[in-house]
PyMOL Python script that loads the backbone (N, CA, C, O; Angstrom):
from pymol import cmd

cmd.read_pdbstr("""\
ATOM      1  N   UNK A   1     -35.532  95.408  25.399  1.00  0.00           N
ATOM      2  CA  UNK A   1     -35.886  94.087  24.932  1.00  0.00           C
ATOM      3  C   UNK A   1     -35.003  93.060  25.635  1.00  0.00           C
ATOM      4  O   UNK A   1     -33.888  93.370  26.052  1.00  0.00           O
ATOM      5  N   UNK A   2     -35.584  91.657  25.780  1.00  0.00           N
ATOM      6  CA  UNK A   2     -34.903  90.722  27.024  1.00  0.00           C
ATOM      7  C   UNK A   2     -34.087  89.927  25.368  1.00  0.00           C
ATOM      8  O   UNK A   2     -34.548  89.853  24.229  1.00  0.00           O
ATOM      9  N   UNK A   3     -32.930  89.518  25.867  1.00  0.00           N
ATOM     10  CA  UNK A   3     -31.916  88.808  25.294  1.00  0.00           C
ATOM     11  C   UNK A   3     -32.577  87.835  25.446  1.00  0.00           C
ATOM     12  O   UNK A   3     -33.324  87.853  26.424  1.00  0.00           O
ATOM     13  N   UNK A   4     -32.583  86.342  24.376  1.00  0.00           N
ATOM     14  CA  UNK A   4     -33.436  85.351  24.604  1.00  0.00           C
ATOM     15  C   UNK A   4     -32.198  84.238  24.256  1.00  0.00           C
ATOM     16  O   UNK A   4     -31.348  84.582  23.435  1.00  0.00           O
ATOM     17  N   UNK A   5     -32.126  83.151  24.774  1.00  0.00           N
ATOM     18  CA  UNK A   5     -31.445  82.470  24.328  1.00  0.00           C
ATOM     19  C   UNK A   5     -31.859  80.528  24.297  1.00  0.00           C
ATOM     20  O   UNK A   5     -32.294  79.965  25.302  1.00  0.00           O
ATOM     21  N   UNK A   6     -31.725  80.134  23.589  1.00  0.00           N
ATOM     22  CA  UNK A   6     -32.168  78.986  23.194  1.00  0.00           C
ATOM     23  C   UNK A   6     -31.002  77.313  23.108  1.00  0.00           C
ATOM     24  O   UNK A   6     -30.109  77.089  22.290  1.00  0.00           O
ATOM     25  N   UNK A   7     -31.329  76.697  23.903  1.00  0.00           N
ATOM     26  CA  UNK A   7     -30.425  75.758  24.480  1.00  0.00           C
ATOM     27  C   UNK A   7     -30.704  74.456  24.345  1.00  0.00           C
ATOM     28  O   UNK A   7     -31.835  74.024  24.568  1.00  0.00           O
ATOM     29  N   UNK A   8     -29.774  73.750  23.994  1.00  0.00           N
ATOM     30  CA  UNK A   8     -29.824  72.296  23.325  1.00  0.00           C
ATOM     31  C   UNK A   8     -29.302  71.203  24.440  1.00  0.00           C
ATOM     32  O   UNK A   8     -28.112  70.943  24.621  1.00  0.00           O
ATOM     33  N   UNK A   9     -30.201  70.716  25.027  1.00  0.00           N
ATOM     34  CA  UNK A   9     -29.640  69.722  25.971  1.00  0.00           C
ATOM     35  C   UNK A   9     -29.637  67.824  26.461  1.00  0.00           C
ATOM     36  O   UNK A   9     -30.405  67.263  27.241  1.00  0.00           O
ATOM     37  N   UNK A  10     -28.609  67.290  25.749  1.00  0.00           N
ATOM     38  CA  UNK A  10     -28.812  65.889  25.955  1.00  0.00           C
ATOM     39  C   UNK A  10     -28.607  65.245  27.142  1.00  0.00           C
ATOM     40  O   UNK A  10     -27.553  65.194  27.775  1.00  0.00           O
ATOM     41  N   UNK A  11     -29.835  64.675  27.461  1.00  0.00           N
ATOM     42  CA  UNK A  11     -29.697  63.644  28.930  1.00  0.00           C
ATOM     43  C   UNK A  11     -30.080  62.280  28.617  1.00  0.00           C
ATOM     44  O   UNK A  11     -30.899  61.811  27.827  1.00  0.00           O
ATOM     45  N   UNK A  12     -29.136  61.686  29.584  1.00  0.00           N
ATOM     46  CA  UNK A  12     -29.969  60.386  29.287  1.00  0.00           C
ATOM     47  C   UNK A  12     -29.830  59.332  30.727  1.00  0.00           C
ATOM     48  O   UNK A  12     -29.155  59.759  31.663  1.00  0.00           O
ATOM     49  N   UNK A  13     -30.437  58.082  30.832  1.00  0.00           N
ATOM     50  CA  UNK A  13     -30.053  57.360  31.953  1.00  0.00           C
ATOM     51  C   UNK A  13     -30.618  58.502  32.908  1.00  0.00           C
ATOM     52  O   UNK A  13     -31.242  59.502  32.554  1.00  0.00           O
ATOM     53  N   UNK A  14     -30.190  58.055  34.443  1.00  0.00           N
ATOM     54  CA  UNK A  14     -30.702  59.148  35.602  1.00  0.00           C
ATOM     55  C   UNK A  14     -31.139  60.125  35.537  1.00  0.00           C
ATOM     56  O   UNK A  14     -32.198  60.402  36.100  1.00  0.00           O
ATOM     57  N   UNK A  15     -30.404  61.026  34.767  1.00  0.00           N
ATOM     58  CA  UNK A  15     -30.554  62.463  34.222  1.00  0.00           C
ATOM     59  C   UNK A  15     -32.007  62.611  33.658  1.00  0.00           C
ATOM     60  O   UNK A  15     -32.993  63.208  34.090  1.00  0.00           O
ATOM     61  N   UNK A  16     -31.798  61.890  32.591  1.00  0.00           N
ATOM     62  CA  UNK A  16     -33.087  62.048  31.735  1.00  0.00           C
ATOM     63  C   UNK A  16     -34.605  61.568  32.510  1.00  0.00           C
ATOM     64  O   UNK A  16     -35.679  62.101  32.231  1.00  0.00           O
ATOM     65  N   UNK A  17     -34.429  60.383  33.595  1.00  0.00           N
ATOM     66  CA  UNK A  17     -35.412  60.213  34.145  1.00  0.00           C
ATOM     67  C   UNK A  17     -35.997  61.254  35.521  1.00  0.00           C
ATOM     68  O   UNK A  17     -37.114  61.550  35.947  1.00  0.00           O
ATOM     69  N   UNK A  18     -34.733  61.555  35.868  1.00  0.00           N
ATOM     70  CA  UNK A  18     -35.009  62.645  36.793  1.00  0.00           C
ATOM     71  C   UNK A  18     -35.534  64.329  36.326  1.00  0.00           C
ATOM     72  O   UNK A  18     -35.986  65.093  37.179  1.00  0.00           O
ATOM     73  N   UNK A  19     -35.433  64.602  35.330  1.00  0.00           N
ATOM     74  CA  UNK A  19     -36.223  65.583  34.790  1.00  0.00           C
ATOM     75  C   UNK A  19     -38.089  64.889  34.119  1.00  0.00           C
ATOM     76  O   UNK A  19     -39.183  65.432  34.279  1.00  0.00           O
ATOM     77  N   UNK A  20     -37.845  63.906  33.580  1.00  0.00           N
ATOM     78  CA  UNK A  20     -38.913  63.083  33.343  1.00  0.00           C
ATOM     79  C   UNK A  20     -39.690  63.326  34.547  1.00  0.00           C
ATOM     80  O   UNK A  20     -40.846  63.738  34.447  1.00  0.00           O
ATOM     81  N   UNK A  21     -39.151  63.104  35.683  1.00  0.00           N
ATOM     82  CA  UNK A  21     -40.004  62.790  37.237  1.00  0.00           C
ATOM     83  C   UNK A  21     -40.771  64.648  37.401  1.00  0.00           C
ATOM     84  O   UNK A  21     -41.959  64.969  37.397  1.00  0.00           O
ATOM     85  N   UNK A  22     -39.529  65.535  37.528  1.00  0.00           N
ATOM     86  CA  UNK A  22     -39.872  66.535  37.652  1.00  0.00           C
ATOM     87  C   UNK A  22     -41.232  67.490  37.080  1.00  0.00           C
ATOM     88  O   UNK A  22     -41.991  68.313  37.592  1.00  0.00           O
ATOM     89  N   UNK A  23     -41.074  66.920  35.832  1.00  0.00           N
ATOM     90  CA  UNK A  23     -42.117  67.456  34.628  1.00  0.00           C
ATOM     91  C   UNK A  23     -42.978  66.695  34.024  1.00  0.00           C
ATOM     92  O   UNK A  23     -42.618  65.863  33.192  1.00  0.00           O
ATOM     93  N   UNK A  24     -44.334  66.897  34.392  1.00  0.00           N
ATOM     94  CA  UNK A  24     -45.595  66.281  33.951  1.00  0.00           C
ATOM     95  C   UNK A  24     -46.427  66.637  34.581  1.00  0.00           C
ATOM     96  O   UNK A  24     -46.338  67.029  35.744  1.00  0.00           O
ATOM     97  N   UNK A  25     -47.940  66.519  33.538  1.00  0.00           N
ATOM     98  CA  UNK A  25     -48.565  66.354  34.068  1.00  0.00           C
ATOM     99  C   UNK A  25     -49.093  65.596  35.538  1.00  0.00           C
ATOM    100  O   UNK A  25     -48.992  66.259  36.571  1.00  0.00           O
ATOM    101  N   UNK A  26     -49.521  64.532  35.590  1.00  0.00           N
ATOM    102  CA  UNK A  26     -50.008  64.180  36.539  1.00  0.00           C
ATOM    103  C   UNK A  26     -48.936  64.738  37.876  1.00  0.00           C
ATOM    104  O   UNK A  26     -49.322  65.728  38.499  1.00  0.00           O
ATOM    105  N   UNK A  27     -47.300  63.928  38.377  1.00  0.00           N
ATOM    106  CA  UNK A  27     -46.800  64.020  39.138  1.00  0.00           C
ATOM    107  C   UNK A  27     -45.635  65.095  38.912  1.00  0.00           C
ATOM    108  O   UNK A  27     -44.729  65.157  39.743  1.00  0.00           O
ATOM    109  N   UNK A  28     -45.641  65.576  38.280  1.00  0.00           N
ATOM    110  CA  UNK A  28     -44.160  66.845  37.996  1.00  0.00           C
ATOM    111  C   UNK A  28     -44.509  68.175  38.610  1.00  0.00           C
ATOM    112  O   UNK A  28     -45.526  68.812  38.336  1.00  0.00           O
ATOM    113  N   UNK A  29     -43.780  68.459  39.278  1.00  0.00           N
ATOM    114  CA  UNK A  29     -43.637  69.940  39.805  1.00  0.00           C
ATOM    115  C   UNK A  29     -43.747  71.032  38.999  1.00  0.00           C
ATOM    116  O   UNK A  29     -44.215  72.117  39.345  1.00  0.00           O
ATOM    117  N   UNK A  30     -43.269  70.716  37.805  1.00  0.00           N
ATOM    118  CA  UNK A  30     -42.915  71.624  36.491  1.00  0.00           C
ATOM    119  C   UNK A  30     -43.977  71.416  35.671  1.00  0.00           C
ATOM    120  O   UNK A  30     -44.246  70.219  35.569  1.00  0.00           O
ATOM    121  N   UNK A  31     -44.956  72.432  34.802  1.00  0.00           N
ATOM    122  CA  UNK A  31     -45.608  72.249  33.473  1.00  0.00           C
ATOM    123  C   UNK A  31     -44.433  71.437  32.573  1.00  0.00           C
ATOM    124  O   UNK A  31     -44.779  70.269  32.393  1.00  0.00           O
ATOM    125  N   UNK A  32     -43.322  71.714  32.052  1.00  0.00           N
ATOM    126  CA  UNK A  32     -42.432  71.742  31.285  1.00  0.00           C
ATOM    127  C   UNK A  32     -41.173  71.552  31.572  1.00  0.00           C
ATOM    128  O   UNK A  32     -40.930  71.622  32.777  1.00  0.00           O
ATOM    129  N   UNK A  33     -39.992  71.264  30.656  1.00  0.00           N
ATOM    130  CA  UNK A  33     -38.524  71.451  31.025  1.00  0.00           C
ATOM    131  C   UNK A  33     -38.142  72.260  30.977  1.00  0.00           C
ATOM    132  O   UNK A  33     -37.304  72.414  31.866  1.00  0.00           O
ATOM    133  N   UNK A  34     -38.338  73.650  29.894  1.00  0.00           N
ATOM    134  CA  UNK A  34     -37.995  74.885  30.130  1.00  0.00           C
ATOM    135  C   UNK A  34     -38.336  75.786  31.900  1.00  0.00           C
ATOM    136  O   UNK A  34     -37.550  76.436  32.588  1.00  0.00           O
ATOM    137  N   UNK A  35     -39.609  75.492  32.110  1.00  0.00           N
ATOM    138  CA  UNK A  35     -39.793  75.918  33.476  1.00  0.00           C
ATOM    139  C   UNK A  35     -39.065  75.192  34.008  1.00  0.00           C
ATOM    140  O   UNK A  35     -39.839  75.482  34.920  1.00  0.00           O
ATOM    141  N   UNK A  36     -38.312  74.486  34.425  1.00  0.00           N
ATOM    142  CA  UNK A  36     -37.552  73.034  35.601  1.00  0.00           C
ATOM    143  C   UNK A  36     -36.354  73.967  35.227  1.00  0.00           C
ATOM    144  O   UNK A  36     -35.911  74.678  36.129  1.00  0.00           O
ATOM    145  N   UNK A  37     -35.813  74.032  34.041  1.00  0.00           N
ATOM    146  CA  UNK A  37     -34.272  74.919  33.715  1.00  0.00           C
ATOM    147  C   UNK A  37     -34.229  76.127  34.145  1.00  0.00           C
ATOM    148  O   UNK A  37     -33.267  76.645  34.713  1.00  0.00           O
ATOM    149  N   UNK A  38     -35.367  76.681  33.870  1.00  0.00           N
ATOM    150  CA  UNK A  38     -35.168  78.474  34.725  1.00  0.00           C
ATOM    151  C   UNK A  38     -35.788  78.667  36.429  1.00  0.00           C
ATOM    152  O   UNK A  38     -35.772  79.674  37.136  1.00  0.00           O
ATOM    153  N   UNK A  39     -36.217  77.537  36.668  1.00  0.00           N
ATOM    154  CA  UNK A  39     -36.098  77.561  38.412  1.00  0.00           C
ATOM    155  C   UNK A  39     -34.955  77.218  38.490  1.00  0.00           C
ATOM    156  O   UNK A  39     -34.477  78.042  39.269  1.00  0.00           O
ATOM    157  N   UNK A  40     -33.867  76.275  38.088  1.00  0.00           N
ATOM    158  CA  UNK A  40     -32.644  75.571  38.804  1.00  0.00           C
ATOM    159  C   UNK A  40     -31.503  76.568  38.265  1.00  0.00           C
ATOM    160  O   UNK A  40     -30.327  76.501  38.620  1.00  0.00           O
ATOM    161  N   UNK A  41     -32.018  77.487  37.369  1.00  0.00           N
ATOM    162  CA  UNK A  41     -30.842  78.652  36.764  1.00  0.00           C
ATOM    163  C   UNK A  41     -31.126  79.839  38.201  1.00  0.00           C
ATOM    164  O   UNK A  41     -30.289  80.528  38.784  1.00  0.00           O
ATOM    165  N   UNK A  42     -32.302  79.749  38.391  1.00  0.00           N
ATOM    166  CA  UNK A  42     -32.908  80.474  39.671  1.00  0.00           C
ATOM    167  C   UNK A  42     -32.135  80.759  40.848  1.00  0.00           C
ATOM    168  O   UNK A  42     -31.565  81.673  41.445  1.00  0.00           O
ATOM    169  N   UNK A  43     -32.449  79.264  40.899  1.00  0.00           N
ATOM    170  CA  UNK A  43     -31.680  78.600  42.186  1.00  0.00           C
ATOM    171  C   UNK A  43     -29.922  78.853  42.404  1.00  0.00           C
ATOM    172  O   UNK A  43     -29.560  79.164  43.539  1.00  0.00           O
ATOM    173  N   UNK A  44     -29.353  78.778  41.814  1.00  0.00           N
ATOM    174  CA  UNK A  44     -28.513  78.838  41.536  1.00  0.00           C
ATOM    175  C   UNK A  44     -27.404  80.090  41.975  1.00  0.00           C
ATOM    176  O   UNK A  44     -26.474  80.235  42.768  1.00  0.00           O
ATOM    177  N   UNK A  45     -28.388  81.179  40.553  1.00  0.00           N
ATOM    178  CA  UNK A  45     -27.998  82.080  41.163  1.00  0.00           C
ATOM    179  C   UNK A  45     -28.308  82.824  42.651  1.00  0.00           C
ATOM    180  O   UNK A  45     -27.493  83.597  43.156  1.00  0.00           O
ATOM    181  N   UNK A  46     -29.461  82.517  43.214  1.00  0.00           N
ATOM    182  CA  UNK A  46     -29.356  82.624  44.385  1.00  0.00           C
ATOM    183  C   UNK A  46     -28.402  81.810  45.295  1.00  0.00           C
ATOM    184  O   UNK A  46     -27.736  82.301  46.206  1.00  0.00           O
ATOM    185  N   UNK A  47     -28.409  81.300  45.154  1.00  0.00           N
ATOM    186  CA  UNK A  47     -26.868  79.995  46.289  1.00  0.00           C
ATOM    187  C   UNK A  47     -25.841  81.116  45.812  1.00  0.00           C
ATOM    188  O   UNK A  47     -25.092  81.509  46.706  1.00  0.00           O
ATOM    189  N   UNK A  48     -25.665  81.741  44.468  1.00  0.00           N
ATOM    190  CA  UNK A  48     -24.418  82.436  44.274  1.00  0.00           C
ATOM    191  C   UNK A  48     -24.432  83.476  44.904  1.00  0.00           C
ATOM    192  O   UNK A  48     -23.408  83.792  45.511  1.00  0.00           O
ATOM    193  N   UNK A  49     -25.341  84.136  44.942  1.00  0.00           N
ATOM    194  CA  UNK A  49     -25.921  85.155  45.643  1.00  0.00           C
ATOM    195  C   UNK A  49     -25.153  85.447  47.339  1.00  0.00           C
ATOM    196  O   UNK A  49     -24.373  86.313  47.736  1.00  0.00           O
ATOM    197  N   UNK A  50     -25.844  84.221  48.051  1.00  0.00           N
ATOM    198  CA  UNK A  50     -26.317  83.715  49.303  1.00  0.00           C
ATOM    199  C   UNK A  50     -24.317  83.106  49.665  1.00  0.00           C
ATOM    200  O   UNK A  50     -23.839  83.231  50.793  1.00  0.00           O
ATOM    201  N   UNK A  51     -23.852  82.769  48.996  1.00  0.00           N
ATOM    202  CA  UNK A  51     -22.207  82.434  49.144  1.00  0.00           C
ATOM    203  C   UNK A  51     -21.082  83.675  49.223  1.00  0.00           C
ATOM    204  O   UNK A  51     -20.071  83.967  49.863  1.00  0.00           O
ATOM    205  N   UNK A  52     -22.098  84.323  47.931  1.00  0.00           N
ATOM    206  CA  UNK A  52     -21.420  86.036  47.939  1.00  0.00           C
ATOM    207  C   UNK A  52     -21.278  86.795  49.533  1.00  0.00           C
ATOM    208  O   UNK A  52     -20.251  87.199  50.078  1.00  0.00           O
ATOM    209  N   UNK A  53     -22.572  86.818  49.996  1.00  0.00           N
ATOM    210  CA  UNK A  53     -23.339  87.282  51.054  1.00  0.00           C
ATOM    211  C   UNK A  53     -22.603  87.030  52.267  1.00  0.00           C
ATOM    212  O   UNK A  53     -22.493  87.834  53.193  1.00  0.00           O
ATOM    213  N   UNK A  54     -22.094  85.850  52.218  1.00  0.00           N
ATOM    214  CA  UNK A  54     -21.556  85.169  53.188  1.00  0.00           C
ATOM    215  C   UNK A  54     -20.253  84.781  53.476  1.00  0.00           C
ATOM    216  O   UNK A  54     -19.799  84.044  54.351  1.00  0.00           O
ATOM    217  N   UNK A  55     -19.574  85.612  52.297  1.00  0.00           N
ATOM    218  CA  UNK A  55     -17.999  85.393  52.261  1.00  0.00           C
ATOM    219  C   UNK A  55     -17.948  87.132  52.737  1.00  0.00           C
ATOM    220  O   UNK A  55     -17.033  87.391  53.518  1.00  0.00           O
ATOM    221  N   UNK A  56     -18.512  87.874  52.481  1.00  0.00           N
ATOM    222  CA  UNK A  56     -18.614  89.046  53.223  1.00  0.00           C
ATOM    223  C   UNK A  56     -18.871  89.388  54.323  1.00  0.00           C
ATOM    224  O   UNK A  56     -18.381  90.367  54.887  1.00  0.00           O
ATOM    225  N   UNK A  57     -20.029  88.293  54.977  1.00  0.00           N
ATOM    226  CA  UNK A  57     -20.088  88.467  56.309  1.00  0.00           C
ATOM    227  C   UNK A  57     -18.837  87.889  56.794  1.00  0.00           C
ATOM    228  O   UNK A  57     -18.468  88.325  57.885  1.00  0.00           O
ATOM    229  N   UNK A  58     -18.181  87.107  56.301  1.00  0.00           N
ATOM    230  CA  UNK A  58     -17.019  86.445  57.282  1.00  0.00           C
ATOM    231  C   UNK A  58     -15.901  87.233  56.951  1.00  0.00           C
ATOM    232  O   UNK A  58     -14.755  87.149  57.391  1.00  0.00           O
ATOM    233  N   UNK A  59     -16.251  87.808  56.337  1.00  0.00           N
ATOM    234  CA  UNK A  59     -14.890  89.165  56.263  1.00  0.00           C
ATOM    235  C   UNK A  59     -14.891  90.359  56.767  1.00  0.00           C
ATOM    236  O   UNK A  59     -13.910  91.084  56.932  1.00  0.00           O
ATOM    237  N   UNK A  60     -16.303  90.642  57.089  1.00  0.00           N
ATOM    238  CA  UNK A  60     -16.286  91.966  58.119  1.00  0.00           C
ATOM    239  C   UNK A  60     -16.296  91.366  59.345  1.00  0.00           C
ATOM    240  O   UNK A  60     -15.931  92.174  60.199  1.00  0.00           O
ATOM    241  N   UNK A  61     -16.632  89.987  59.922  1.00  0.00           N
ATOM    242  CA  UNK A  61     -16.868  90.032  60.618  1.00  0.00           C
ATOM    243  C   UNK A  61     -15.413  89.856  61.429  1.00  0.00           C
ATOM    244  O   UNK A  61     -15.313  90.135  62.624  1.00  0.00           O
ATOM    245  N   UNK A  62     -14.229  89.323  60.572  1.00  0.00           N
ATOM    246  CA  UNK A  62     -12.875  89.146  60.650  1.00  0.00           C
ATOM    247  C   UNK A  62     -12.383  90.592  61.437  1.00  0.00           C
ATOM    248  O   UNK A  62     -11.882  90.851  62.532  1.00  0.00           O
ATOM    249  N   UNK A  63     -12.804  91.352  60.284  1.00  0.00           N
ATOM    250  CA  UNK A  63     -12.122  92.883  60.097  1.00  0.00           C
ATOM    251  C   UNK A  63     -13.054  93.329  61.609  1.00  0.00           C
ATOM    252  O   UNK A  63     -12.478  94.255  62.180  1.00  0.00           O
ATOM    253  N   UNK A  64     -14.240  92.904  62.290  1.00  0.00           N
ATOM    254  CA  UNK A  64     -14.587  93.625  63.306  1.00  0.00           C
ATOM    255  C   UNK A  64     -13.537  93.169  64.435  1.00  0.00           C
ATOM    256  O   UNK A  64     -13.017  94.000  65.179  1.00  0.00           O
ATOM    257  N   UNK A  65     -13.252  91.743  64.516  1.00  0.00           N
ATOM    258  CA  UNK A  65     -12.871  91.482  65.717  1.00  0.00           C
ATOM    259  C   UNK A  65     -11.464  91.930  65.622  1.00  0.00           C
ATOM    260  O   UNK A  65     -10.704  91.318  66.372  1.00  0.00           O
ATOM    261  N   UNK A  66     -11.064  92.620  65.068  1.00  0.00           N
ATOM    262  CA  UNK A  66      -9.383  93.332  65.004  1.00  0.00           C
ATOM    263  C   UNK A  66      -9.621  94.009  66.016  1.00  0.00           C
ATOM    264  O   UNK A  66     -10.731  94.254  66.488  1.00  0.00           O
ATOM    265  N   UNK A  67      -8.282  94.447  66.516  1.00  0.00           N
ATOM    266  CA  UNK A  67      -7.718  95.625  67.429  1.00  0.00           C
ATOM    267  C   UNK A  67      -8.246  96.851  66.817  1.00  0.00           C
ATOM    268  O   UNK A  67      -8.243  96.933  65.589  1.00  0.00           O
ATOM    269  N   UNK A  68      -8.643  97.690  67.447  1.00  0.00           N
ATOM    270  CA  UNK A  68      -8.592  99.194  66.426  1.00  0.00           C
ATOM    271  C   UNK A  68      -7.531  99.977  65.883  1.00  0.00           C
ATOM    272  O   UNK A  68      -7.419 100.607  64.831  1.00  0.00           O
ATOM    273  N   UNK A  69      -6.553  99.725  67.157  1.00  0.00           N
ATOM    274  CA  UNK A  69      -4.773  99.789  66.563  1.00  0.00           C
ATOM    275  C   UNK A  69      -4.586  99.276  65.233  1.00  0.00           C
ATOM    276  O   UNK A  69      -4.091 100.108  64.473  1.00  0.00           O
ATOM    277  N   UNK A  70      -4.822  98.208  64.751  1.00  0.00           N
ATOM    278  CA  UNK A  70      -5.072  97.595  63.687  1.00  0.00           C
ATOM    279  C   UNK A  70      -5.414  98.027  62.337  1.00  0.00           C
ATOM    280  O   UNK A  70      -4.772  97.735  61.328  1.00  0.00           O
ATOM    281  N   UNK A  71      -6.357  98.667  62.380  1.00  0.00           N
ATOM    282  CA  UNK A  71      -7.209  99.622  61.606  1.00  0.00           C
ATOM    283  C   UNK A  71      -6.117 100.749  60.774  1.00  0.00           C
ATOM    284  O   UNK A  71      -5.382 101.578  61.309  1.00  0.00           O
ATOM    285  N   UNK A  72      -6.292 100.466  59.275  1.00  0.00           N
ATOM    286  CA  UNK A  72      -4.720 102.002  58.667  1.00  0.00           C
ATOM    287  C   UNK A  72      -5.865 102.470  58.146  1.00  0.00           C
ATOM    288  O   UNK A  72      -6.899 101.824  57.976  1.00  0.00           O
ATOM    289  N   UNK A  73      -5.622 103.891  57.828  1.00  0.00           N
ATOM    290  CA  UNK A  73      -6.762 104.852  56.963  1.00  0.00           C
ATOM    291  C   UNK A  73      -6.161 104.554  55.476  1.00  0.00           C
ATOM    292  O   UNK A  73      -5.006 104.551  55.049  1.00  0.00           O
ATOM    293  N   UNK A  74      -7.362 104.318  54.896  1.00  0.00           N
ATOM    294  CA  UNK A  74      -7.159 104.253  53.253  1.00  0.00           C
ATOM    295  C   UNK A  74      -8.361 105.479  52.749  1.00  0.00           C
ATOM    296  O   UNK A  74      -9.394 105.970  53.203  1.00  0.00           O
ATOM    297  N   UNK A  75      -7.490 105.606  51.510  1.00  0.00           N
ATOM    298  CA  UNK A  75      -8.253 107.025  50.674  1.00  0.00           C
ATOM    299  C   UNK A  75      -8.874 106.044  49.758  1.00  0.00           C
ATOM    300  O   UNK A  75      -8.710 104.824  49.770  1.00  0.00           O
ATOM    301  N   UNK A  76      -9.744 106.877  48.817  1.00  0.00           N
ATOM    302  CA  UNK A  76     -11.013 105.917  47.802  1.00  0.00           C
ATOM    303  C   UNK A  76      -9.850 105.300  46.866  1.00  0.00           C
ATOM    304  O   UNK A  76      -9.719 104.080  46.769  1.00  0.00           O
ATOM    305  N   UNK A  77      -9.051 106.165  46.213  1.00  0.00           N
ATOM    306  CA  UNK A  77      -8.050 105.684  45.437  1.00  0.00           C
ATOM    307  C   UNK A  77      -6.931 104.223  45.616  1.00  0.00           C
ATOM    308  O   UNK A  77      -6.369 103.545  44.755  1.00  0.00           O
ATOM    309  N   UNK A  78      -6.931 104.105  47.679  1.00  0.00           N
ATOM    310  CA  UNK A  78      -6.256 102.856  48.103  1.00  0.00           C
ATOM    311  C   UNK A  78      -6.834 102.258  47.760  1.00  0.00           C
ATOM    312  O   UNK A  78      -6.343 101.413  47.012  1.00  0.00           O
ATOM    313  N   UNK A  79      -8.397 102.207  48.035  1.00  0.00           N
ATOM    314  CA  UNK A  79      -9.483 101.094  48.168  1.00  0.00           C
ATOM    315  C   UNK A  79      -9.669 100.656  46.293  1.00  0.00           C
ATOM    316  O   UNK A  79     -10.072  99.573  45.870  1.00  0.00           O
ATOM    317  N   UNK A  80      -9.364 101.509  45.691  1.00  0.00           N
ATOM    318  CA  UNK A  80     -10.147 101.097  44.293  1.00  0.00           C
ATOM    319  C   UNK A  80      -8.472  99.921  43.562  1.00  0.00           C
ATOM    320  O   UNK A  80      -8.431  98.942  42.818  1.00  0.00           O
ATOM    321  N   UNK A  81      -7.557 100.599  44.172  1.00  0.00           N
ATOM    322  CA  UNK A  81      -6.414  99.945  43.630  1.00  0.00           C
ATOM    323  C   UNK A  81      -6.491  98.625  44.494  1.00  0.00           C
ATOM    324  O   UNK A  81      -6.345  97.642  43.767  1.00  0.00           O
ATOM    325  N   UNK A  82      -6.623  98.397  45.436  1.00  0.00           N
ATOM    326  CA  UNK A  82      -6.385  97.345  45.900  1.00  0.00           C
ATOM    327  C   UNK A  82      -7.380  95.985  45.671  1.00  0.00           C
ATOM    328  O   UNK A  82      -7.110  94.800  45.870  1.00  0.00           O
ATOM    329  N   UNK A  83      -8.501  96.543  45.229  1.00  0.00           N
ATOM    330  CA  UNK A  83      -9.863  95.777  44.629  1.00  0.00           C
ATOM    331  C   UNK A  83      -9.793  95.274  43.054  1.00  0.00           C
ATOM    332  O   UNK A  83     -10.240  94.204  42.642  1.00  0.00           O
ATOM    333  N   UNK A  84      -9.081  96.365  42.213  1.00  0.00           N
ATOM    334  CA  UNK A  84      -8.638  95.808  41.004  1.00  0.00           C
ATOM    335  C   UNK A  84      -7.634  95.285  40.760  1.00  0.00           C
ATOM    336  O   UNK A  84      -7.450  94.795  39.646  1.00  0.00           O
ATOM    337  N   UNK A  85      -6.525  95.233  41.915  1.00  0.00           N
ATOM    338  CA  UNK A  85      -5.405  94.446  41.690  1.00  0.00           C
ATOM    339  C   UNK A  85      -5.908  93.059  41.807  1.00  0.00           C
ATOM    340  O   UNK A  85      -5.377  92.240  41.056  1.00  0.00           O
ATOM    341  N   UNK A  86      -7.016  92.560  42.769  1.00  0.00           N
ATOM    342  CA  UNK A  86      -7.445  91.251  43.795  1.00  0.00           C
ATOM    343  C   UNK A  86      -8.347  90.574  41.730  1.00  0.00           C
ATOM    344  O   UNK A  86      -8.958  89.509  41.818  1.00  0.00           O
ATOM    345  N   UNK A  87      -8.321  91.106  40.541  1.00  0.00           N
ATOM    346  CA  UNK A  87      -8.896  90.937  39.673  1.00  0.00           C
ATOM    347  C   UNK A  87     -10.214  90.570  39.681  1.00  0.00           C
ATOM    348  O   UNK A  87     -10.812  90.393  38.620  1.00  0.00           O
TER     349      UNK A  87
END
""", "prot")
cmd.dss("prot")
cmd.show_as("cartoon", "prot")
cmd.util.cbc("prot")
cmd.orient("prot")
């Protein structure tokens, strides 16, 4: 069963007109504000996603351009301690 959760949100000024714009009939992208909140919760987590993604590529890609001299052998046990120390 999906966890449901239910959310109380005051806008007003810009805010409030810029969801106004988003959602409607005639000109809104959105049926609704609930649909407008779970695309931009969407969104979101994808950018988090997509930042994740990309702080990794710039870290292997770090770790490629090393020397191979460079390179120490770690056992699973280095790797797991050194990942839960980083919290």
């Amino acid at each position: 069963m999906t966890e449901k959760t239910t959310l109380t949100v005051r806008l007003s000024g810009a805010l409030s007109r810029h969801v106004a714009d988003a959602v409607g009939e005639e000109s809104g992208a959105y049926e609704n504000v609930s649909e407008y909140v779970r695309d931009l919760i969407r969104r979101d987590m994808q950018r988090t996603d997509e930042e994740r993604f990309e702080r990794l590529k710039s870290e292997l890609q770090l770790a490629f351009a090393q020397p191979e001299s460079s390179y120490q052998p770690l056992s699973a046990e280095d790797i797991i301690r050194r990942n839960s120390d980083r919290g």
